[in-house]
C-alpha positions as CSV (number, residue, x, y, z in Angstrom):
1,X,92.2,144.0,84.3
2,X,94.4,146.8,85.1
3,X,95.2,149.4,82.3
4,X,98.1,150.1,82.6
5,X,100.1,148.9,79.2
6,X,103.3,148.4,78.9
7,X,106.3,147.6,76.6
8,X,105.0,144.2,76.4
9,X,101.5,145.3,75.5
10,X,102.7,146.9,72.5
11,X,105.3,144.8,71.4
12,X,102.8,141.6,70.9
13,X,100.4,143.7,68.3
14,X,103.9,144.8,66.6
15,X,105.4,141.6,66.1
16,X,102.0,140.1,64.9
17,X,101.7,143.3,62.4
18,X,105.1,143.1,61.2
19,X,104.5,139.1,60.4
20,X,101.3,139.8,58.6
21,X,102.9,142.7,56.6
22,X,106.0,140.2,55.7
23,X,103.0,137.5,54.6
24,X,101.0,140.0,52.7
25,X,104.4,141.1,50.5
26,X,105.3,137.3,49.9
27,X,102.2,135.9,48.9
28,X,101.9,137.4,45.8
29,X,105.2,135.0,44.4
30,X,104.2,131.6,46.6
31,X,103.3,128.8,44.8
32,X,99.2,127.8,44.2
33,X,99.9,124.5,46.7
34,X,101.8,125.0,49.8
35,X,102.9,122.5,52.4
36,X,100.8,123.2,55.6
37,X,102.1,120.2,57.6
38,X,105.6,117.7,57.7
39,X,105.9,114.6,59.3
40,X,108.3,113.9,61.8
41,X,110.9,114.0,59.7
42,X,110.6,116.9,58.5
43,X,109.0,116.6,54.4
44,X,106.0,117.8,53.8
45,X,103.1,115.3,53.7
46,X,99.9,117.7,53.2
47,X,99.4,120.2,50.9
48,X,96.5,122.9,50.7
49,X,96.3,125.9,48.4
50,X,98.0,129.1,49.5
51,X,94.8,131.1,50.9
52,X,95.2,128.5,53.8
53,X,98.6,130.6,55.0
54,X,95.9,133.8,55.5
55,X,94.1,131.8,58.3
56,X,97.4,131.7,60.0
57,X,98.1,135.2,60.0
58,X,94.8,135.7,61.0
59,X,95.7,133.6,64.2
60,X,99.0,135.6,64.7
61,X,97.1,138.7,64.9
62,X,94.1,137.2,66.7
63,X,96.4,135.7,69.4
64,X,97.0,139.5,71.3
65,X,93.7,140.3,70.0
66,X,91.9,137.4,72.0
67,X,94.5,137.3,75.0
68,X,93.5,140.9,76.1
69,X,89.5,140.2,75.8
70,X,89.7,137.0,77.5
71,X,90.3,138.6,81.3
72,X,86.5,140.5,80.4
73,X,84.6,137.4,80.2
74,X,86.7,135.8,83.5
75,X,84.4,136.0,87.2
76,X,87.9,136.4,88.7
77,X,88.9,139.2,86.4
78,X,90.1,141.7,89.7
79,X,93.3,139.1,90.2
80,X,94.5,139.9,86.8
81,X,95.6,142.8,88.1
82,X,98.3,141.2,90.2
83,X,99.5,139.4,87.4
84,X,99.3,141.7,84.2
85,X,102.7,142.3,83.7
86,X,103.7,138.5,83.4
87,X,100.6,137.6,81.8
88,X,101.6,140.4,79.2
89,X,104.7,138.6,78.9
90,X,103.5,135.8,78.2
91,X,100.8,136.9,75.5
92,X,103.8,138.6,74.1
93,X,105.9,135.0,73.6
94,X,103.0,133.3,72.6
95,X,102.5,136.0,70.0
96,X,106.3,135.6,69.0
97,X,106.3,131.6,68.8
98,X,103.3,131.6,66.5
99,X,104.7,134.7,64.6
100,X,108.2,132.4,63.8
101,X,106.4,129.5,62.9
102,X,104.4,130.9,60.0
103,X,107.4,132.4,59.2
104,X,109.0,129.2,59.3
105,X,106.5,127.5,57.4
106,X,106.2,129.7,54.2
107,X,110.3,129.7,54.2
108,X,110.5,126.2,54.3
109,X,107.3,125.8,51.8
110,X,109.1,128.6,49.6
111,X,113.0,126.8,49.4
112,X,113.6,124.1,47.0
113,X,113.9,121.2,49.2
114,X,110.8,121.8,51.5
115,X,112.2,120.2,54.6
116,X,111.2,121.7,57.8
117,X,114.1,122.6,60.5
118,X,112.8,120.1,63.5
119,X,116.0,122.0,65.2
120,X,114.8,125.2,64.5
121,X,111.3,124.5,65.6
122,X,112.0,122.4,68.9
123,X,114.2,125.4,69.9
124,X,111.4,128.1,69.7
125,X,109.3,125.8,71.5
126,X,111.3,125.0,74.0
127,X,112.3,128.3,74.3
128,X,108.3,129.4,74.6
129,X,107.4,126.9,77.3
130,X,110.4,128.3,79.5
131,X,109.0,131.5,79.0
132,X,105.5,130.7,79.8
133,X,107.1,128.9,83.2
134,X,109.2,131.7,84.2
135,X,105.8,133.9,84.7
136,X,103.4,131.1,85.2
137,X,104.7,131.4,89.4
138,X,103.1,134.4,89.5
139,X,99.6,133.7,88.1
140,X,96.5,134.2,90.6
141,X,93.6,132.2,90.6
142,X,91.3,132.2,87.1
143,X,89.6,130.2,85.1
144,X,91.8,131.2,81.5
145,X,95.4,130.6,82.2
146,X,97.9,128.5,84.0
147,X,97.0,125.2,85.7
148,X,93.3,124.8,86.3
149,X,92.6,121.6,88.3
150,X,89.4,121.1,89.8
151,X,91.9,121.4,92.8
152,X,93.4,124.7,92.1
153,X,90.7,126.1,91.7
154,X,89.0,125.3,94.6
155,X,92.2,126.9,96.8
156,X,94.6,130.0,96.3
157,X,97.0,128.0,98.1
158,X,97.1,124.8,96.3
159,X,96.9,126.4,93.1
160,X,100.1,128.9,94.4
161,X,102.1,125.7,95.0
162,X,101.3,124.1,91.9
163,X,102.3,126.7,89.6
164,X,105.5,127.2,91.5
165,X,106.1,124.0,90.8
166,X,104.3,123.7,87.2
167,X,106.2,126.6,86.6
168,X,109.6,124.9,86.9
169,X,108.6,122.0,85.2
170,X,107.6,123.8,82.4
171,X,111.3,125.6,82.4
172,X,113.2,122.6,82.8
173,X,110.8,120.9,80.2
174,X,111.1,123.4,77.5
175,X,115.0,123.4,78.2
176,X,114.8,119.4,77.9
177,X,112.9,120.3,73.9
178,X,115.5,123.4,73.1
179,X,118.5,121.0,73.7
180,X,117.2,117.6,72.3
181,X,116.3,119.5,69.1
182,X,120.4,119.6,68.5
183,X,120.5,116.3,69.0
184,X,117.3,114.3,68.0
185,X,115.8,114.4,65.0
186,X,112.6,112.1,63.4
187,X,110.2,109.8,66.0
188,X,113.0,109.8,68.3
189,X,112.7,113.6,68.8
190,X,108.6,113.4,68.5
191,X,108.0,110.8,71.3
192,X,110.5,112.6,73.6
193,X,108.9,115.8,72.8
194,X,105.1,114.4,73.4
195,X,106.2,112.0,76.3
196,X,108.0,114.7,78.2
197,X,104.7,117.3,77.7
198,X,102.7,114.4,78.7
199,X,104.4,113.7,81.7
200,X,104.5,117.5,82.5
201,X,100.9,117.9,82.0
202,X,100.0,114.6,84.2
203,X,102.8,115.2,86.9
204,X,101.8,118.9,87.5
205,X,97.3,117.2,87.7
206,X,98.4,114.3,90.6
207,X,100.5,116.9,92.6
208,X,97.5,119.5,92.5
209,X,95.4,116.7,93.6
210,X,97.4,114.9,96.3
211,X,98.3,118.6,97.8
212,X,94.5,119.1,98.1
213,X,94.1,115.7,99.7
214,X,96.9,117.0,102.4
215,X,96.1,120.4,102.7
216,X,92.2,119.1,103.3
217,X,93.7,116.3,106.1
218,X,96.0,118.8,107.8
């Protein structure tokens, strides 16, 4: 993978310091149980004691960690090079997302009501999915990230097509989550949430599929 490291580089392994440092100042005052999941409504319905909240720093800070040895391991390693800068970018806003939800998690677990903000999480979702779109056009073949179809793989050109067009779906998807999480709330906001990514997920498989089936007949 090429070498070169840039602003995004960086700024992944800052923001998952400076939310480990934040978690390692507040721990001391948490509470001995801490709500580590909330139902769809947003109260808490599973409690574990507070050492659980170091496994997910650990994650934060393993998630640039991990992302940065994972082209090593990969037999097409050589085309992360024309793709390093977006797949920086998106290390970077997966490193963010997971960064604001633990953060989200011990503020909710530490305020008096407990009730998770389902707005405040569908928009950083929504918000990381159109990020992971907006640079998943210009992924090359591999066998780590974007859209691997036993179809994809098999051809640079159906697996170009299908992440210019996974890509926007995953936009206009995570647009779809950041705006219904104004408006939804509860099951209503869960199956919309799960059915649109569902949809995305199988829509994105069949058109990798049927564009092999043409591309192979043409």
């Amino acid at each position: 993978m090429n070498s070169n490291r840039g602003v995004a580089f960086w700024l992944a392994y800052i923001v998952a310091i400076l939310a480990a440092g934040w978690v390692a100042w507040v721990y001391p005052d948490l509470t001995g149980n801490f709500p580590i999941h909330w139902n769809t409504e947003g109260i808490p319905d599973r409690f574990a004691p507070k050492s659980q909240l170091l496994w997910m720093t650990a994650l934060v800070v393993g998630i640039p960690l991990f992302m940065d040895l994972l082209p090593r391991f990969d037999p097409r390693r050589k085309n992360y090079d024309y793709f390093s800068t977006s797949y920086q970018y998106m290390k970077l806003g997966s490193t963010v997302f997971m960064a604001f939800m633990l953060i989200l998690s011990i503020q909710t677990g530490r305020s008096q009501e407990q009730v998770l903000s389902t707005r405040h999480m569908m928009v950083g979702m929504g918000l990381l999915f159109m990020v992971l779109g907006n640079y998943m056009t210009k992924l090359r073949s591999n066998f780590f990230v974007g859209i691997k179809t036993p179809w994809t793989l098999s051809s640079d050109e159906v697996w170009r097509k299908t992440h210019r067009v996974g890509g926007w779906g995953f936009f206009l998807v995570g647009l779809l989550i950041a705006v219904a999480g104004f408006f939804l709330t509860g099951k209503a906001l869960f199956y919309l949430v799960i059915g649109a990514i569902i949809l995305l997920t199988a829509g994105t498989y069949l058109y990798s599929y049927l564009l092999y089936r043409s591309i192979g007949s043409s």
